[in-house]
C-alpha positions in Angstrom: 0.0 0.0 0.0 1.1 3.6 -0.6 2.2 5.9 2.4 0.6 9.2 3.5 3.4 11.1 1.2 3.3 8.7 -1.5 -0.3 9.2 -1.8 -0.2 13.2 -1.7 3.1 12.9 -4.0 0.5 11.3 -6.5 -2.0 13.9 -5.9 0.6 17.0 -6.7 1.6 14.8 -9.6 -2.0 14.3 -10.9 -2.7 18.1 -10.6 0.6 19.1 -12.8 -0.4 16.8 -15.1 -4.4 18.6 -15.6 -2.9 21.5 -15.2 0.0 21.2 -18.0 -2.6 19.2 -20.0 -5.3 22.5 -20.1 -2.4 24.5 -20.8 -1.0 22.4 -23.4 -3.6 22.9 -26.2 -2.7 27.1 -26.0 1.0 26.6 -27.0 -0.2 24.6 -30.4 -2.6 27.4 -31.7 -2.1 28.9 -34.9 1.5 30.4 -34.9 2.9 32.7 -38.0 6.0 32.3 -39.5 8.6 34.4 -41.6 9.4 32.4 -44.7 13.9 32.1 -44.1 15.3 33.1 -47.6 18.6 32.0 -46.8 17.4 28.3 -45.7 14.5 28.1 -48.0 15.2 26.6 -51.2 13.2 26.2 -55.1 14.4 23.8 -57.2 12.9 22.7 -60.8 14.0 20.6 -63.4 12.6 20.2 -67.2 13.9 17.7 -69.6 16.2 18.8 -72.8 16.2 17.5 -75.9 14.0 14.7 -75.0 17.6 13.5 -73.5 18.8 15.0 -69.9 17.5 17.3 -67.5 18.4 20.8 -67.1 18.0 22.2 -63.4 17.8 26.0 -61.9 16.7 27.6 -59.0 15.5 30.5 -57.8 17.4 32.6 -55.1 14.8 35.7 -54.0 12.0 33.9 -51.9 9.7 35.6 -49.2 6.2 34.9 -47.9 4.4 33.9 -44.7 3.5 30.1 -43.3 -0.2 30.4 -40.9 0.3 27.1 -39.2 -2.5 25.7 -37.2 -0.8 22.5 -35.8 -4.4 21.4 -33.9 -7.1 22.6 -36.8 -4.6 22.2 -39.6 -7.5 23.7 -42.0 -7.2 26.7 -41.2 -3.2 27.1 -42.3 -2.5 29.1 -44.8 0.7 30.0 -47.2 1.7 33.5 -49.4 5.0 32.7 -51.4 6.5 35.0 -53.8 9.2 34.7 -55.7 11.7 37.0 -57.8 11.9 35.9 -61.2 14.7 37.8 -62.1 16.9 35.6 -59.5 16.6 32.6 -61.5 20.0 30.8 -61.9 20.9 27.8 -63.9 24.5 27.9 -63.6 25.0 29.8 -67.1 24.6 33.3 -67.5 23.9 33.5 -71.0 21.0 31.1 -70.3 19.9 32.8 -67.1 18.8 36.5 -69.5 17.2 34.1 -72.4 15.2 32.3 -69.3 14.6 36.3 -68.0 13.5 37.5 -71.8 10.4 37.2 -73.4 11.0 34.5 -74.7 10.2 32.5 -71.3 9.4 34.1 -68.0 9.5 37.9 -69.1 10.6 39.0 -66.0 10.5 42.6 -66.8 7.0 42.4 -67.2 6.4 39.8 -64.8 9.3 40.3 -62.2 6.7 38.1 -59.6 6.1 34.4 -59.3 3.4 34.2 -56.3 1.6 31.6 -54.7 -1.8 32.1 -52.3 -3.4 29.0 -50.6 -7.0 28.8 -50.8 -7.4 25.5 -48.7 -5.3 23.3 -46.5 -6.7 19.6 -46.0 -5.2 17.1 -43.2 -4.0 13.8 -44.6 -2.3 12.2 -41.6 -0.1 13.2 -39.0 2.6 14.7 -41.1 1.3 15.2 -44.6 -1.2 18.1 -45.6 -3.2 18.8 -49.0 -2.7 22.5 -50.1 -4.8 24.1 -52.9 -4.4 27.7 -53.5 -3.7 30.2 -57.1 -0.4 29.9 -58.7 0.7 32.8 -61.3 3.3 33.1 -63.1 3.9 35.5 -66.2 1.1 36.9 -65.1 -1.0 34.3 -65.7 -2.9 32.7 -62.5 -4.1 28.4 -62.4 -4.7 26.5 -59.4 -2.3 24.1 -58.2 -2.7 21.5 -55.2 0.3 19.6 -53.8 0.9 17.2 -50.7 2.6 18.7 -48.2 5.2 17.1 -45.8 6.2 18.1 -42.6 10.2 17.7 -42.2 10.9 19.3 -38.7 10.5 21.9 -36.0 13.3 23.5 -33.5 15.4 26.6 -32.8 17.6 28.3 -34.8 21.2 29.6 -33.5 19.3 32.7 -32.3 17.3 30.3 -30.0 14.3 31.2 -32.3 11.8 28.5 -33.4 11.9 27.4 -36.6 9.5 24.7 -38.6 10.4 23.0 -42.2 7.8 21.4 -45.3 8.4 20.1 -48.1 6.5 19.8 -51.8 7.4 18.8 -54.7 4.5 18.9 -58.0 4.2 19.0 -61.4 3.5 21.8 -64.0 3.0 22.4 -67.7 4.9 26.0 -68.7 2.4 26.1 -71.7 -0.7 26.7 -69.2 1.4 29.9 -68.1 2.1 30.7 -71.9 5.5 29.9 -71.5 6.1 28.1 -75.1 9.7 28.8 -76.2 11.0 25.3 -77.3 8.1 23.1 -77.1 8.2 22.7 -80.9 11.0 19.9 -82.2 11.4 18.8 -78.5 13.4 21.1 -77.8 12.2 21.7 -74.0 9.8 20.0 -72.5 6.5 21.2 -71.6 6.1 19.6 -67.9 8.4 21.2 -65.5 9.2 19.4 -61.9 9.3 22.2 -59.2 10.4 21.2 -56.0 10.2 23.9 -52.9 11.9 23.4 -49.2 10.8 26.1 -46.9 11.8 26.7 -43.5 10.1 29.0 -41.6 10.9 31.7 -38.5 8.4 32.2 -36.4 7.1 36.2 -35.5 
């Protein structure tokens, strides 16, 4: 049998644990975060010549993450992107990619993207649909989601990380330098890694 403290030991312990579990629910409500440009990262690839791939990035990347880890529906994401920072590793390629001819980034120096819904699929996977425009042209999208991590950055602030990768076709966005003789494909693999400070 338990003793006299034993028993009100249990007792103190049983009250922590109510009273951490009614506070618990407060700390996970929806928290906004600072899209990191340095740590954030967009990738895409599209296929050349019907042969290899040719990959590029973008380097200018801001935007907000509304993360609702208990009511994950109502998260929400703003990304935009700087077309003019698009590197391929080739600077003559890099201006043709800038021109007219494919993302005329004068015109269209923004590549943004607005959530319209977020959908739970499991514990660490979420369905985001929302309005993609690029060139100034605007199409849905919806992409899976994955959540890679959460912690603190050397600053000691917290910091969470996703992951996406989907699917486009340049030609919906009037994009069709190329697509004649095979020369570049239409589809276009984007992949995005964002990690996010939170405000």
């Amino acid at each position: 049998m338990f003793s006299k403290n034993a028993l009100r030991g249990l007792s103190y312990l049983a009250s922590a644990v109510l009273l951490f579990g009614s506070v618990a629910p407060v700390h996970a409500q929806a928290a906004t975060y600072r899209i990191d440009p340095v740590h954030t990262f967009v990738m895409f690839r599209v296929k050349h010549l019907n042969t290899g791939f040719a990959y590029g990035r973008f380097n200018t990347i801001s935007g907000t993450l509304m993360v609702d880890e208990r009511n994950p529906g109502n998260s929400s994401i703003e990304f935009e992107i700087d077309a003019n920072s698009i590197d391929t590793g080739n600077t003559d390629r890099d201006n043709h990619l800038r021109s007219p001819d494919f993302f005329n980034a004068r015109q269209f120096p923004k590549i943004t993207f607005k959530s319209t819904r977020v959908r739970k699929i499991n514990d660490t996977t979420v369905e985001v649909t929302g309005n993609l425009t690029v060139r100034g042209q605007t199409r849905p999208l919806t992409t899976r989601v994955t959540f890679t991590g959460k912690g603190r950055n050397q600053r000691g602030q917290e910091i969470i990380g996703f992951e996406t990768a989907f699917t486009i076709r340049r030609s919906q966005f009037g994009i069709n330098y190329g697509l004649q003789g095979n020369g570049l494909a239409d589809d276009v693999r984007v992949t995005v890694s964002v990690e996010g400070i939170r405000q």
